[in-house]
Each structure stands twice: as structure tokens, then as C-alpha cells.
ROLO-259337 format. One line per 2 residues: number of its first residue (from 1); their letters; for each residue x, y, z of N, C-alpha, C. Coordinates in nm, 2 decimals, padded with zeros to 4 digits. Layout:
% ROLO-259337
NUM = A = X,Y,Z,X,Y,Z,X,Y,Z | ...
% end
This chain:
% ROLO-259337
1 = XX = 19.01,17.37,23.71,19.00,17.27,23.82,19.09,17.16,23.80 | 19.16,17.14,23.93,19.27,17.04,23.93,19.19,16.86,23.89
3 = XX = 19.25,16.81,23.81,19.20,16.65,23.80,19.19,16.54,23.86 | 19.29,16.59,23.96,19.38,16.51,24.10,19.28,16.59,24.19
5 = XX = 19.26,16.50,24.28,19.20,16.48,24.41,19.26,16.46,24.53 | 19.34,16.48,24.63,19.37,16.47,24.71,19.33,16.42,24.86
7 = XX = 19.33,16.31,24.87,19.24,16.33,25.06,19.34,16.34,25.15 | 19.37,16.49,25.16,19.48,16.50,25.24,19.50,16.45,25.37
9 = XX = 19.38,16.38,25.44,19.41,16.35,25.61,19.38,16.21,25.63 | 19.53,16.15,25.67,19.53,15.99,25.67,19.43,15.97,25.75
11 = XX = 19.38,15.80,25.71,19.27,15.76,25.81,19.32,15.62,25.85 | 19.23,15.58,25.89,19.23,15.42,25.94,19.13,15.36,25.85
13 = XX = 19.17,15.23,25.82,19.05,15.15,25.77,19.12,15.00,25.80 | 19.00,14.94,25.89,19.01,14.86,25.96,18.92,14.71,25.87
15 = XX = 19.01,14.59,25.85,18.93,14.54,25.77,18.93,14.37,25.85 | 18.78,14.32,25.84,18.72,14.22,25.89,18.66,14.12,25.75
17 = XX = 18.70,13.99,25.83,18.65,13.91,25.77,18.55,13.80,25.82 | 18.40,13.78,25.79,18.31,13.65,25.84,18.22,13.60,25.67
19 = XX = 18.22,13.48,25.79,18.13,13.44,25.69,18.01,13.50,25.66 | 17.95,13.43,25.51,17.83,13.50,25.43,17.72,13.47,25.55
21 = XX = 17.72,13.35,25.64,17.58,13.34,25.65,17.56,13.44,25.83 | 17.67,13.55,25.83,17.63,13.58,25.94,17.59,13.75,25.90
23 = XX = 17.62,13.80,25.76,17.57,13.89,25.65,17.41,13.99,25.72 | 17.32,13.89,25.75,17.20,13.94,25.78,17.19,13.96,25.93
25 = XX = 17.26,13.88,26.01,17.26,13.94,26.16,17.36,14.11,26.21 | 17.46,14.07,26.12,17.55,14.25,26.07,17.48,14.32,26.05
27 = XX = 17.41,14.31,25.95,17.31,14.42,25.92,17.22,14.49,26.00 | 17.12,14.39,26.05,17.03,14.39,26.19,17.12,14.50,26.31
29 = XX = 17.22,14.43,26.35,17.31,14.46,26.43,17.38,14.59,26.39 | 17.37,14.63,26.28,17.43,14.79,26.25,17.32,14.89,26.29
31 = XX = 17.20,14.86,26.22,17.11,14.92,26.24,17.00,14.96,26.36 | 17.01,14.85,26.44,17.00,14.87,26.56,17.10,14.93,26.66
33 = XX = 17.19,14.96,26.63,17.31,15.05,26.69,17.26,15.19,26.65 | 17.22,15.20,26.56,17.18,15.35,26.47,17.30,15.40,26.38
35 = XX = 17.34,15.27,26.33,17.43,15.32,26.17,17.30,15.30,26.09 | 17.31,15.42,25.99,17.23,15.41,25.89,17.30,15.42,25.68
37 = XX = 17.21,15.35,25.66,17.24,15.34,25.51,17.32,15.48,25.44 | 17.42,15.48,25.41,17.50,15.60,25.37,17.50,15.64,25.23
39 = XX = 17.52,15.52,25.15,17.48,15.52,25.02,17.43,15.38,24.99 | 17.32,15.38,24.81,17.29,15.25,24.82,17.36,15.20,24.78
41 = XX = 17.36,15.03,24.78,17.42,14.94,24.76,17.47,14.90,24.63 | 17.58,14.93,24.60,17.60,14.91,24.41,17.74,14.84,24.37
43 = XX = 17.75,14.77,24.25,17.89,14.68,24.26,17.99,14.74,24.22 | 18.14,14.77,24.27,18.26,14.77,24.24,18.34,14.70,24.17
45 = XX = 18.40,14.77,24.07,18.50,14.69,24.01,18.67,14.76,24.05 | 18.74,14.69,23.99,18.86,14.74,24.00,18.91,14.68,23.91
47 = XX = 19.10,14.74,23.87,19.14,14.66,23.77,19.32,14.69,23.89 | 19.38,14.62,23.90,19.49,14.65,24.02,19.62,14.65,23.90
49 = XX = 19.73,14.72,23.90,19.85,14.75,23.83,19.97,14.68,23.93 | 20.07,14.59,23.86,20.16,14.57,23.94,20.33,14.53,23.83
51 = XX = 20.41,14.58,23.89,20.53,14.56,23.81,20.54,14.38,23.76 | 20.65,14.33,23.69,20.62,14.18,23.59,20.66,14.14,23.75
53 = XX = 20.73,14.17,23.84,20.75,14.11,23.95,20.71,14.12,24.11 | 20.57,14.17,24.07,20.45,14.20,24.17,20.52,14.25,24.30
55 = XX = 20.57,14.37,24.27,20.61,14.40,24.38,20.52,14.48,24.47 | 20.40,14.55,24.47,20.30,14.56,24.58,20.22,14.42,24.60
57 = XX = 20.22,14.36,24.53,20.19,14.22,24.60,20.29,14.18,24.71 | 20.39,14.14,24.65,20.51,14.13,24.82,20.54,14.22,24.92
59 = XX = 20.50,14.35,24.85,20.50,14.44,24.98,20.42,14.43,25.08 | 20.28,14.39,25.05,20.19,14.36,25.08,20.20,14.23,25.22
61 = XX = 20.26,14.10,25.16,20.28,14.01,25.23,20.36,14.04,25.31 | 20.46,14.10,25.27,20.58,14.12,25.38,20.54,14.23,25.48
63 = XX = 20.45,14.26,25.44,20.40,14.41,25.54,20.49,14.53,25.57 | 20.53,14.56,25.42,20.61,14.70,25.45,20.48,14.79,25.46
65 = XX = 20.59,14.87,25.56,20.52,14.97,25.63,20.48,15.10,25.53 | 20.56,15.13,25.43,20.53,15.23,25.37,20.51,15.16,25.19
67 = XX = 20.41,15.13,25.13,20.38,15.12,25.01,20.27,15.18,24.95 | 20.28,15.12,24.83,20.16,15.21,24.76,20.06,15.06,24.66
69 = XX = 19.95,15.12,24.64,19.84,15.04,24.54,19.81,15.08,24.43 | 19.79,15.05,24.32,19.76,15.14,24.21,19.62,15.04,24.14
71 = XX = 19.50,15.13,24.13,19.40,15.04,24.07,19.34,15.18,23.99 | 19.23,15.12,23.89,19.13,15.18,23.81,19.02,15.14,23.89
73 = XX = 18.96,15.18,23.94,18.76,15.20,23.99,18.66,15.23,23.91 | 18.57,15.13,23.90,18.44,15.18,23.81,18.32,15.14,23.87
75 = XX = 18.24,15.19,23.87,18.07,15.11,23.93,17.99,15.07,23.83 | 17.91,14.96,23.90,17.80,14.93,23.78,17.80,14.78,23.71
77 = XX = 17.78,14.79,23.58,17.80,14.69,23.47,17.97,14.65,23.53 | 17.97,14.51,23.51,18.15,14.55,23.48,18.25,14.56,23.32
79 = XX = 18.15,14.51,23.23,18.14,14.52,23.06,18.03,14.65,23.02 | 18.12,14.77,23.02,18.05,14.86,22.95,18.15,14.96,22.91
81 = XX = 18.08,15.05,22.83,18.18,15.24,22.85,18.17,15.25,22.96 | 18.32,15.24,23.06,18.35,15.26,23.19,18.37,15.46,23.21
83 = XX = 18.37,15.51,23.28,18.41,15.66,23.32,18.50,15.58,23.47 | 18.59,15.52,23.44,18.67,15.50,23.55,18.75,15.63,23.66
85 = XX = 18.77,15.60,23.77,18.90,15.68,23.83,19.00,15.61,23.88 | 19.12,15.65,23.84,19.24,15.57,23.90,19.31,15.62,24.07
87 = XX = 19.33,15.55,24.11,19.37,15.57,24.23,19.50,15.52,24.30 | 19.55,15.59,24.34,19.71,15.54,24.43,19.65,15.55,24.55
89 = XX = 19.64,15.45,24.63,19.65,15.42,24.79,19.79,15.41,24.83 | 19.79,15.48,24.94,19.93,15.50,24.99,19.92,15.53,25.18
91 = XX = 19.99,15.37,25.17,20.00,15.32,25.33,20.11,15.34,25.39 | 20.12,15.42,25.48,20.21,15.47,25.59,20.16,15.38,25.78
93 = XX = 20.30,15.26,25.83,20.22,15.23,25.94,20.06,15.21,25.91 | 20.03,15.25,26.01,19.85,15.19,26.02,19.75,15.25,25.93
95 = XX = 19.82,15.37,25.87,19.72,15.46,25.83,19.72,15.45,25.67 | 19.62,15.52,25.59,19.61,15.54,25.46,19.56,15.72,25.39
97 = XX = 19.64,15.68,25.28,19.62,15.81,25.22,19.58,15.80,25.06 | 19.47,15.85,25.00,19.42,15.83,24.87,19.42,15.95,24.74
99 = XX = 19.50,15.95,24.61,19.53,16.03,24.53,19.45,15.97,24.43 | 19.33,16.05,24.35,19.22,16.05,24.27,19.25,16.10,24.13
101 = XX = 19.24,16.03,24.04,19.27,16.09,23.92,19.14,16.07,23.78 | 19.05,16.15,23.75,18.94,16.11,23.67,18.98,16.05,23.55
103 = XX = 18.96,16.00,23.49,18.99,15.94,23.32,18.87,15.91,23.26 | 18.88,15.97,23.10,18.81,15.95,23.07,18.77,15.84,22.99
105 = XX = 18.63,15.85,22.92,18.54,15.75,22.94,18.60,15.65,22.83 | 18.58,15.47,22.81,18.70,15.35,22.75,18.58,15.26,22.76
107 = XX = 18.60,15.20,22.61,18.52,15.08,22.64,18.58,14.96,22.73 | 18.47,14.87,22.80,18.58,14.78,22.83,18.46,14.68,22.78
109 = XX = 18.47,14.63,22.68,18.37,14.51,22.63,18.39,14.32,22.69 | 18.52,14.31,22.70,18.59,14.16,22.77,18.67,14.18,22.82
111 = XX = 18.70,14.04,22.86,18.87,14.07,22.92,18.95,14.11,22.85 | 18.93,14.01,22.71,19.01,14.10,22.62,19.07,14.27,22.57
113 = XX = 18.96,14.36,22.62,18.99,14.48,22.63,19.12,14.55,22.75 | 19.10,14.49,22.85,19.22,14.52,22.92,19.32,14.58,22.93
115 = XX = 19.37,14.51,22.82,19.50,14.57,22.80,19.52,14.73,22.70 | 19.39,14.74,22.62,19.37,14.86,22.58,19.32,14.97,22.70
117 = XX = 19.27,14.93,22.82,19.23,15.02,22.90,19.35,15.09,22.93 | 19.44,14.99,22.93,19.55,15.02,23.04,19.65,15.12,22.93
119 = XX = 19.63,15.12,22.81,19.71,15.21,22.75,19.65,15.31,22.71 | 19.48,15.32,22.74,19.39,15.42,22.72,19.49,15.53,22.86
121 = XX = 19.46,15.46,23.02,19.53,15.54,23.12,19.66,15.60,23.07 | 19.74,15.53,22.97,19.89,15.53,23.01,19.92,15.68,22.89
123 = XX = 19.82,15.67,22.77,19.79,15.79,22.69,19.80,15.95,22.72 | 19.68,15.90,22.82,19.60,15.99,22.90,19.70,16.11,22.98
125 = XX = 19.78,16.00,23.06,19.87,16.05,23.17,19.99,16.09,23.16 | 20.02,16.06,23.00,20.12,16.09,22.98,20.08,16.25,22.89
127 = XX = 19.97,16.24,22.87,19.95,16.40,22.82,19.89,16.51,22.92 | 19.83,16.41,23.02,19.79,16.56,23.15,19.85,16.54,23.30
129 = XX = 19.95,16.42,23.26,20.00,16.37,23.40,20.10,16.33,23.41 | 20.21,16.37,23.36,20.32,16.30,23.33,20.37,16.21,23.46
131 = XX = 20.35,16.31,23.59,20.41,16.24,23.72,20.32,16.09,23.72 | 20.23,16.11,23.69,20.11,15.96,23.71,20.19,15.88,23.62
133 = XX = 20.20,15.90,23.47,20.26,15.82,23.40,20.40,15.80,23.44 | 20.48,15.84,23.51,20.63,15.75,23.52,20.60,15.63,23.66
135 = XX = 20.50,15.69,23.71,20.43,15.57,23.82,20.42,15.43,23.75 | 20.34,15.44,23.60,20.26,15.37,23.60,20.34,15.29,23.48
137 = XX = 20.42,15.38,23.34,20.44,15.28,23.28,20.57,15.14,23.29 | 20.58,15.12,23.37,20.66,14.97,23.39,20.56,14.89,23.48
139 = XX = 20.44,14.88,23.49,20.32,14.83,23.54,20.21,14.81,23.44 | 20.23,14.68,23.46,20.06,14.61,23.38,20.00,14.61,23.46
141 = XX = 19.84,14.55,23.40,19.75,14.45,23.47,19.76,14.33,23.54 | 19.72,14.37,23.65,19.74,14.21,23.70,19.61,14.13,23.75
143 = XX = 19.49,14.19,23.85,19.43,14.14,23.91,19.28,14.22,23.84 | 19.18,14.16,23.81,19.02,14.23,23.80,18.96,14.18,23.88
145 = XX = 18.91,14.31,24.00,18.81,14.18,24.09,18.68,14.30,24.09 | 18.56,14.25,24.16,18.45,14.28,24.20,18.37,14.24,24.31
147 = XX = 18.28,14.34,24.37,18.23,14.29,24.47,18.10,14.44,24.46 | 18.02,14.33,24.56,17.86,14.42,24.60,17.91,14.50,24.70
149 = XX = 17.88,14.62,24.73,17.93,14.67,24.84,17.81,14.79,24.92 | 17.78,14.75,25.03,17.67,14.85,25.13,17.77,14.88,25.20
151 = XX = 17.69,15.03,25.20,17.77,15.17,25.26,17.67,15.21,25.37 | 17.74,15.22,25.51,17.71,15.24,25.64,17.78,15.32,25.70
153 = XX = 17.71,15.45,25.78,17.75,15.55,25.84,17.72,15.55,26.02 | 17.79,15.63,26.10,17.78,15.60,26.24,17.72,15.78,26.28
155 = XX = 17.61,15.74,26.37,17.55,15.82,26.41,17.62,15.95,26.40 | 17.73,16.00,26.44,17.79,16.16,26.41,17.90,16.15,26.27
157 = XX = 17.88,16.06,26.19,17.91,16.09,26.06,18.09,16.06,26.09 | 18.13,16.03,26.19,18.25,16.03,26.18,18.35,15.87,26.17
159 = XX = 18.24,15.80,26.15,18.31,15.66,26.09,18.21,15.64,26.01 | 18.27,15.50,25.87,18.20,15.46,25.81,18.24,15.35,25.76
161 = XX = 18.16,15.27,25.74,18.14,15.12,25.76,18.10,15.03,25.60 | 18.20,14.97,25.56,18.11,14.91,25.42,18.13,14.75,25.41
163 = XX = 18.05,14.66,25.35,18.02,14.55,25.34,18.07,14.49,25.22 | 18.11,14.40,25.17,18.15,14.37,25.08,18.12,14.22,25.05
165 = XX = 18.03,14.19,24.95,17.99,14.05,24.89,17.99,14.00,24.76 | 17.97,13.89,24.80,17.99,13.81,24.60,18.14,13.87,24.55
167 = XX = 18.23,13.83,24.61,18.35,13.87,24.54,18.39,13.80,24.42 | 18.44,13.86,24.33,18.51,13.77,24.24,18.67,13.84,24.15
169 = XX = 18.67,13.75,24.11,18.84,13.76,24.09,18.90,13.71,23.93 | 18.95,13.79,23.85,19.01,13.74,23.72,19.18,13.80,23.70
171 = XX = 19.23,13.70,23.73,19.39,13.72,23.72,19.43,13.73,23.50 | 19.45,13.86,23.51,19.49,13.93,23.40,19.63,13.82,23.31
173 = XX = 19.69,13.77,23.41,19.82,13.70,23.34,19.76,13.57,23.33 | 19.69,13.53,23.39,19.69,13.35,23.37,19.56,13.31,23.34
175 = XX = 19.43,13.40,23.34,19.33,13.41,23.29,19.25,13.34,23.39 | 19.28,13.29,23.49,19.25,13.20,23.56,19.07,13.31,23.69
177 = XX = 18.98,13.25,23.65,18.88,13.34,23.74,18.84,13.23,23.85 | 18.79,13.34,23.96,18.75,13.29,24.05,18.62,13.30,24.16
179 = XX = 18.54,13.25,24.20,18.42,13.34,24.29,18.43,13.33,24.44 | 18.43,13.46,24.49,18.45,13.39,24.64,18.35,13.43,24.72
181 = XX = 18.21,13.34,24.72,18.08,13.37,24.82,18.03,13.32,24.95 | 18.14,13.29,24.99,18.12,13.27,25.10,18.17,13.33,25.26
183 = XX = 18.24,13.40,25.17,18.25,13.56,25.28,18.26,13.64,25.26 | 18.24,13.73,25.36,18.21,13.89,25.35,18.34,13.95,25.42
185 = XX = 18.39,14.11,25.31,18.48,14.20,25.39,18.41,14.32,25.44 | 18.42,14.32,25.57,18.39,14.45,25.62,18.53,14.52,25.64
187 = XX = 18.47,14.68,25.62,18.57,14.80,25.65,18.51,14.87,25.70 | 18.59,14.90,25.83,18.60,15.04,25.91,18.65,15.13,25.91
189 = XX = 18.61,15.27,25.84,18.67,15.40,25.83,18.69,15.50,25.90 | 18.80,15.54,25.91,18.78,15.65,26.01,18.90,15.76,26.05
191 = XX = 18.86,15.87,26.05,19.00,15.97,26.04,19.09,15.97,26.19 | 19.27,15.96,26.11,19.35,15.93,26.20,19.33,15.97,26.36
193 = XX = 19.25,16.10,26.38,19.18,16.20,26.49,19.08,16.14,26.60 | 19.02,16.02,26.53,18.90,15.96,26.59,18.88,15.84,26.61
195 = XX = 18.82,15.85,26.73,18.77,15.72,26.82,18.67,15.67,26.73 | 18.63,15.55,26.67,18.53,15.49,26.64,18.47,15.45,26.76
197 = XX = 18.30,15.46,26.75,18.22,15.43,26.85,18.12,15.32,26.79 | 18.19,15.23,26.74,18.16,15.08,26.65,18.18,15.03,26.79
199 = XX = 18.06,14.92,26.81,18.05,14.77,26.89,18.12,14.67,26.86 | 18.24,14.67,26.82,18.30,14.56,26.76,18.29,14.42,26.83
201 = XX = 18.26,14.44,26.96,18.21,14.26,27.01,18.10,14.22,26.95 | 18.03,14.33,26.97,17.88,14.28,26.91,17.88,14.24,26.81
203 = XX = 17.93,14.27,26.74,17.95,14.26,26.59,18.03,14.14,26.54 | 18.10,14.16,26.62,18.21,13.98,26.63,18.27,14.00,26.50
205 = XX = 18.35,14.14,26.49,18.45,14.19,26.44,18.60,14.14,26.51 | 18.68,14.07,26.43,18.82,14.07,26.49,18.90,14.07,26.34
207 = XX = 18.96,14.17,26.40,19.11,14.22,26.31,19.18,14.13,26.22 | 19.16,14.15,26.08,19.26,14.09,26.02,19.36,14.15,25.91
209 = XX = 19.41,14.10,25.85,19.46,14.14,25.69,19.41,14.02,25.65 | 19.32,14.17,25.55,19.24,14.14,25.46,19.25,14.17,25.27
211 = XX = 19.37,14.17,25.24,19.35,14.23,25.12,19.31,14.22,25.02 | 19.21,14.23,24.93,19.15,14.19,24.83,19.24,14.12,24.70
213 = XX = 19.35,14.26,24.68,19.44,14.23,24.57,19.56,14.12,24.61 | 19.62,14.06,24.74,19.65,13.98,24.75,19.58,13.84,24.73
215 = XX = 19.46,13.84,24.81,19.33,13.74,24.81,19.33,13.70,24.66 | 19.30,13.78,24.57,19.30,13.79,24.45,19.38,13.67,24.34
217 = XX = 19.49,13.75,24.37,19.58,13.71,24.32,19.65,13.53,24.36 | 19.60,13.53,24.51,19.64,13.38,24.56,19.52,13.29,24.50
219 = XX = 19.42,13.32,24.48,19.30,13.25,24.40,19.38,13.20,24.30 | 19.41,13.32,24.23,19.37,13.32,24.06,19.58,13.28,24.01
221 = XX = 19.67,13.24,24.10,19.79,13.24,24.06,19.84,13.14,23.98 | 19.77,13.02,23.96,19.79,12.88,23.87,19.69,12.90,23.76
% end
């Protein structure tokens, strides 16, 4: 069995920003549409990879059309034996495409650990991935963030909807952390093929860029 994951069919994911204190009328307002709970609610971590001269960070601002993201994902605790998976997001125009890679299991006890995670990945990849590792090694750590995230599905399963709260943020170079609770990211999911049948007035959904790892990084940059 291949270790790599593939999600071969670009999607859309559409990302919104409001404030915390409108969190419980969203919810009301999903559920009364007939989105229901898709998975429960559990916290996300990440750990985001970028060259010494952040170059998906400025790709990002500048809005190239074709770049890539490189993060580690874990659930749960954010200080424990993680069983992380690393991931390349890879943005083409509007759409996105995601390559899954399992790694195995690393303590992460502090921040201090960090930087052993990241040579636990670079180990790893270079013994069962070599193409992962020429990705990866001229790329440190840069950004750790987290957030609470509820998972919402649309009556024919063909969009999906997640919430995102209590974010927080620890910039890997300057040590600098940050909490940001006072708003919420929503994402809208959905394959390149399909119409989402989301309310978005109702909802008082309007379009932004939204990115975490930029967000992140503008917090925690001093």
C-alpha cells in the first residue's frame, strides 16, 4: 500500500471571515438549512514549512496563481506523541489539490521540540520519499498554529462546510505567540464539478482571502 494519498480531483474551498459573536447564529442557521454535523468537533494543529525567504508566504500575498503549501497536521493535544500527516496543498487559479503523506509517530513535548520534528520528517523522507525530501530540505519551520474546528455537511453530501475557532499562532523564528478569538474562518468545500447549494446571504458569507499561514505569520512577525 502506497503511503501517498492522492486527492486527484481539484476542488474549490471558499474561505470566510466573521466575527466570534455571530458563531451561534451560523450554527442555528446551518442546521436549519439541513447541514448536518459531519464529524465532531476536535482541535487542529499544524506546523507550516517555508524557505529562510518565505517564499509561499509571498506567493501567497502576491497571489500567484500556481503555488504550493507545505504543513504537518495533527489532532488533539497539541504537546504529545503526535502520529502526524504532512501535506502539500497545491493551488492552481481558484482550485486546490492535496498530496498526503503518513509519518510516523514523534514526540512533540515544546516548542522546543520543533525543530527535531522537522528532521524526524526530513529522515523519514529521505528513506521512503526521496521526491518529498528534495521538496522539503531547504525549508524550515516557520509558523505553529491551531484552531477548534466543526465539520458540516450539505444535504447530498456534495459540499462541506467547517468552522474554525480559538485560533492561535506561534511563529517558530521569533518565538513570538499569539491568540486570535475574536473570529471565526469558515470554509466551503466543494468539487471543481459542483454547484454548492449553501445560502450564502443567509449566512452573511462574503468572500475573502483568508489564509491562516499568512494571518499567522503577520501576527507573530516582530
Amino acid at each position: 500500500m502506497s503511503l501517498e494519498n492522492l486527492q486527484n480531483n481539484y476542488r474549490y474551498e471558499r474561505k470566510y471571515k466573521l466575527n466570534v459573536s455571530e458563531y451561534e447564529i451560523l450554527v442555528h442557521d446551518l442546521l436549519s438549512e439541513g447541514m448536518k454535523i459531519h464529524h465532531p468537533a476536535r482541535i487542529v494543529n499544524n506546523i507550516y514549512f517555508d524557505t529562510l525567504n518565505f517564499d509561499s508566504y509571498f506567493e501567497n500575498v502576491e497571489g500567484e496563481s500556481v503555488r504550493n503549501k507545505y504543513r504537518l497536521r495533527w489532532y488533539g493535544d497539541r504537546f504529545k506523541k503526535i502520529s502526524p500527516t504532512f501535506e502539500v496543498k497545491m493551488k492552481k487559479d481558484q482550485v486546490n489539490q492535496k498530496i498526503n503523506l503518513k509519518i510516523p509517530e514523534v514526540m512533540l513535548n515544546s516548542y522546543d521540540d520543533i525543530e527535531d520534528v522537522y528532521n524526524h520528517l526530513l529522515n523519514f523522507m529521505k528513506d521512503k520519499k526521496p521526491t518529498f525530501y528534495f521538496e522539503m530540505f531547504n525549508k524550515t519551520p516557520t509558523l505553529l498554529n491551531g484552531y477548534k474546528r466543526d465539520y458540516y455537511l450539505s444535504k447530498n453530501g456534495d459540499t462541506r462546510l467547517t468552522i474554525d475557532r480559538n485560533l492561535f499562532f506561534y511563529n517558530c523564528r521569533t518565538n513570538q505567540e499569539y491568540d486570535q478569538s475574536e473570529i471565526i474562518v469558515v470554509e466551503v468545500k466543494y468539487a471543481s464539478n459542483v454547484t454548492p447549494r449553501i445560502n450564502f446571504d443567509k449566512f452573511k458569507l462574503i468572500l475573502g482571502k483568508n489564509s491562516k499561514y499568512v494571518s499567522g505569520i503577520n501576527y507573530t512577525k516582530f
